[in-house]
C-alpha positions in Angstrom: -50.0 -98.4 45.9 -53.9 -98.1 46.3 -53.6 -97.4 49.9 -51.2 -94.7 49.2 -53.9 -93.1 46.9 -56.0 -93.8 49.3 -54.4 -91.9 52.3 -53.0 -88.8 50.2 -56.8 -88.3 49.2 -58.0 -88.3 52.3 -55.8 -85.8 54.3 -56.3 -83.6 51.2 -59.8 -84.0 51.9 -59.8 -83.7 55.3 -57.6 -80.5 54.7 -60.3 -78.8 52.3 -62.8 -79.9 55.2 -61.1 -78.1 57.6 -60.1 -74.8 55.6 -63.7 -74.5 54.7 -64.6 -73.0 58.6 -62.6 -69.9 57.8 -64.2 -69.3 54.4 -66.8 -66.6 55.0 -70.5 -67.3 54.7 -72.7 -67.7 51.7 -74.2 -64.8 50.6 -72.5 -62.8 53.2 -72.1 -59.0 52.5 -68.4 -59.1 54.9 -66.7 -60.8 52.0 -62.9 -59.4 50.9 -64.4 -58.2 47.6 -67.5 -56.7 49.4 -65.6 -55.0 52.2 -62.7 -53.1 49.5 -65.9 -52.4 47.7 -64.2 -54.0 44.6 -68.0 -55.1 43.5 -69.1 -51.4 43.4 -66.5 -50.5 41.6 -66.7 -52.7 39.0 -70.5 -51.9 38.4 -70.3 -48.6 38.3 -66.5 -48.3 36.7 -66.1 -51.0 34.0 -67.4 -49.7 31.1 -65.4 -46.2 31.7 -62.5 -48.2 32.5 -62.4 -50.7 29.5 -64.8 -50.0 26.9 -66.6 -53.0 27.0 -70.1 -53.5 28.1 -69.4 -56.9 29.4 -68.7 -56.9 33.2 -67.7 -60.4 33.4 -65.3 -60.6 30.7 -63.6 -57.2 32.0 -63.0 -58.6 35.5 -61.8 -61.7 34.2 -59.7 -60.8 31.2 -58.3 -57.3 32.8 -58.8 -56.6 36.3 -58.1 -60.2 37.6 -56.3 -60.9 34.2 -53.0 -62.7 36.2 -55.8 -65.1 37.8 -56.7 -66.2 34.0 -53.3 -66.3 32.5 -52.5 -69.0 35.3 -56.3 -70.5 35.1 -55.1 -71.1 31.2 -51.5 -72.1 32.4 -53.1 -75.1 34.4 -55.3 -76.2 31.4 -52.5 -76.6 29.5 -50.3 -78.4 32.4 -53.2 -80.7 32.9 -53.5 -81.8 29.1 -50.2 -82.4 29.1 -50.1 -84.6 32.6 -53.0 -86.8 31.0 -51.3 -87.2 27.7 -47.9 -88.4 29.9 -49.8 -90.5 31.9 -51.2 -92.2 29.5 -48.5 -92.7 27.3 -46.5 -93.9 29.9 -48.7 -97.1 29.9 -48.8 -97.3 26.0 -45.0 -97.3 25.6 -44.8 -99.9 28.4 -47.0 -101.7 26.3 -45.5 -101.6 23.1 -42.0 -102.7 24.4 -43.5 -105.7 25.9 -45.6 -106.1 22.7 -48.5 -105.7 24.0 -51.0 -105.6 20.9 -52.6 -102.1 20.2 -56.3 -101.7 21.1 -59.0 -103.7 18.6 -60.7 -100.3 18.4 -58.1 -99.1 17.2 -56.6 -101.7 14.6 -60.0 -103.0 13.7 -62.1 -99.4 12.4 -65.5 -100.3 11.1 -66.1 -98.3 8.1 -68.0 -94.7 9.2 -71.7 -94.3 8.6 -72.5 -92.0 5.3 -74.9 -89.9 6.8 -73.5 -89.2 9.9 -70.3 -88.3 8.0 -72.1 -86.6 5.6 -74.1 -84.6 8.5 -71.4 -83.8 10.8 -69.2 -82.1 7.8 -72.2 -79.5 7.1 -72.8 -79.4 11.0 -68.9 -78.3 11.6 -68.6 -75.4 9.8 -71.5 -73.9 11.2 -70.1 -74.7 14.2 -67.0 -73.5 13.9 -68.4 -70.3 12.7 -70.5 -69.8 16.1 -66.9 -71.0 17.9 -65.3 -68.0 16.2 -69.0 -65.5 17.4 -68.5 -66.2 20.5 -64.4 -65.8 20.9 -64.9 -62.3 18.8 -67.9 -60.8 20.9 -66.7 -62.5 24.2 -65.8 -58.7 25.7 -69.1 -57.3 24.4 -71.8 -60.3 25.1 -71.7 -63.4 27.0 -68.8 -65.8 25.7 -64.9 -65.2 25.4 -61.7 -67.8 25.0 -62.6 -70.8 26.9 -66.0 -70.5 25.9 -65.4 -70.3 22.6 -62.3 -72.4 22.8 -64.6 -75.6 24.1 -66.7 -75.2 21.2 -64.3 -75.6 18.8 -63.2 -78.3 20.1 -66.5 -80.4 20.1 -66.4 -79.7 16.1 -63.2 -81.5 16.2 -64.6 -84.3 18.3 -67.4 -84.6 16.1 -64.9 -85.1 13.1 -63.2 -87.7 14.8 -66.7 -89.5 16.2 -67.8 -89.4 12.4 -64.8 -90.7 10.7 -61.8 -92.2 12.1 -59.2 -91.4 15.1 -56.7 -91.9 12.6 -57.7 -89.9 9.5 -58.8 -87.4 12.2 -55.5 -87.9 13.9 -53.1 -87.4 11.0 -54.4 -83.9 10.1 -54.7 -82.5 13.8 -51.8 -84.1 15.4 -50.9 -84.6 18.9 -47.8 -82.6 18.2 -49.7 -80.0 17.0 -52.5 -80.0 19.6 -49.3 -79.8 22.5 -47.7 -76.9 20.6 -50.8 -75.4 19.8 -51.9 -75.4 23.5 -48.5 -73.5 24.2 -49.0 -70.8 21.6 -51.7 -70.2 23.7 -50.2 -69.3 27.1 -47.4 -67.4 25.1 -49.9 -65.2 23.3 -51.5 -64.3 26.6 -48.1 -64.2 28.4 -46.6 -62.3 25.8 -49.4 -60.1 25.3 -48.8 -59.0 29.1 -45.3 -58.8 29.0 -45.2 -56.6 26.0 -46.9 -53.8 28.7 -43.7 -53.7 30.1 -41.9 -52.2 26.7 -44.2 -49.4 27.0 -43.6 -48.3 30.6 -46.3 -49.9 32.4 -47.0 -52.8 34.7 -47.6 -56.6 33.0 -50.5 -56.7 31.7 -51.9 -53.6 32.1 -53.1 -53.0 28.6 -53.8 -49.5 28.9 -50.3 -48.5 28.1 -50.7 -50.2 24.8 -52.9 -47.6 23.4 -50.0 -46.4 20.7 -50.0 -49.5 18.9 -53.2 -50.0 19.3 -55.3 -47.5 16.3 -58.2 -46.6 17.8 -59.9 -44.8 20.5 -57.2 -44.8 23.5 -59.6 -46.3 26.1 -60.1 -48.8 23.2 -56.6 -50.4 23.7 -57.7 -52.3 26.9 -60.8 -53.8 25.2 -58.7 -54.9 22.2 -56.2 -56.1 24.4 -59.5 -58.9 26.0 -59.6 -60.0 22.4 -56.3 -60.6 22.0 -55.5 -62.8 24.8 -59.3 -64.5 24.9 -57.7 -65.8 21.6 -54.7 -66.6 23.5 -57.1 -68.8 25.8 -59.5 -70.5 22.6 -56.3 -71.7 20.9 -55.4 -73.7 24.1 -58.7 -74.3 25.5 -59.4 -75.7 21.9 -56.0 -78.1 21.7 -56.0 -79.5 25.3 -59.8 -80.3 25.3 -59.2 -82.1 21.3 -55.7 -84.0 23.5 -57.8 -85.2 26.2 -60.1 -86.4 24.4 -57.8 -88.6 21.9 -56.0 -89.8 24.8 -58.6 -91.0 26.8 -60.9 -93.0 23.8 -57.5 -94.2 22.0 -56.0 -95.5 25.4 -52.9 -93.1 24.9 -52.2 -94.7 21.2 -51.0 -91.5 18.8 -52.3 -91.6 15.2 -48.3 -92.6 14.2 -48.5 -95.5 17.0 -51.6 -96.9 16.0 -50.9 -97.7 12.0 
């Protein structure tokens, strides 16, 4: 089985290897983008366009906003491959009766301060996750930025107290359907562009249910689905990380 591993990497590699002669030099000005002139128009058309002073965040969430819907789509695929993988092994384990992990059956009690420290730490925390979802179209941040930080408060919880406790609240359940609120918020965000006459996820037709300024409705729209992305950002990055230190044990499987 190793060698198969083996031999699938490598002509994946040597694929990648050999794609990479047609990929245009770095730095070079005769680039696809460069050569539509999609850069200059960006600079010189994105805050007209969208209403938000943030270039990065208004090619990402609205010009190449398909590209992000399926960047999100493969976060959320991936948690859920690592969670089956793993899980596969666990059952396997458990029907064979395999005892469950002495981290796991054997807690030592959590230290007081660190507890202590990381419950006035996460709020704060939590707080600046929320800054930097909210002003994501309008400074540097947005969904997955804000998404990973969220995410490391709930790490922290779980570092500072126990899996399980941790576990119980937030679980795996709810981190899975969590993640696929996410996609469906983006998703159905775009596809509710069609209603109104326009193409998916072109926000601009949105504008009547939107009450503000009607080149506001594509700005608003970035907030929206950035949210989209921080609620599965957030879930997959707390799943991957239970997974991989509890060995694929859920909070339920571990008691």
């Amino acid at each position: 089985m190793k060698i198969i591993h083996l031999l699938i990497v490598v002509i994946l590699g040597g694929l990648l290897i050999f794609a990479e002669k047609d990929f245009p030099a770095w730095g070079s000005a005769d680039t696809p983008a460069n050569h539509a002139r999609l850069s200059e128009y960006y600079i010189q058309h994105v805050y007209d366009d969208t209403y938000v002073p943030n270039m990065v965040t208004a090619v990402l969430a609205d010009y190449r906003s398909y590209d992000t819907m399926f960047e999100t789509t493969v976060v959320f695929i991936a948690g859920l491959a690592i969670f089956t993988i793993l899980n596969v092994g666990t059952l396997k384990e458990q029907k064979e009766g395999i005892p469950i992990p002495a981290r796991l059956s054997s807690v030592a009690p959590p230290d007081l301060i660190v507890k202590t420290s990381c419950r006035v730490l996460v709020p704060i925390i939590q707080m600046f996750a929320l800054y930097v979802l909210a002003h994501g179209h309008h400074s540097p941040g947005g969904g997955f930025q804000g998404g990973v930080i969220l995410a490391a408060s709930f790490i922290m919880l779980e570092l500072s107290t126990d899996l399980r406790e941790e576990g119980e609240k937030f679980t795996n359940k709810i981190a899975i359907i969590l993640g696929a609120v996410g996609v469906i918020i983006y998703a159905g965000w775009g596809i509710l562009a069609l209603f109104f006459g326009g193409p998916m996820l072109d926000y601009s037709v949105l504008s009547p249910i939107i009450p503000d300024i009607p080149g506001m409705a594509r700005s608003h729209s970035m907030l929206i689905v950035e949210v989209g992305v921080a609620f599965t950002v957030t879930s997959i990055m707390v799943l991957i990380f239970r997974q991989l230190v509890s060995g694929g044990y859920t909070p339920s499987e571990s008691n």
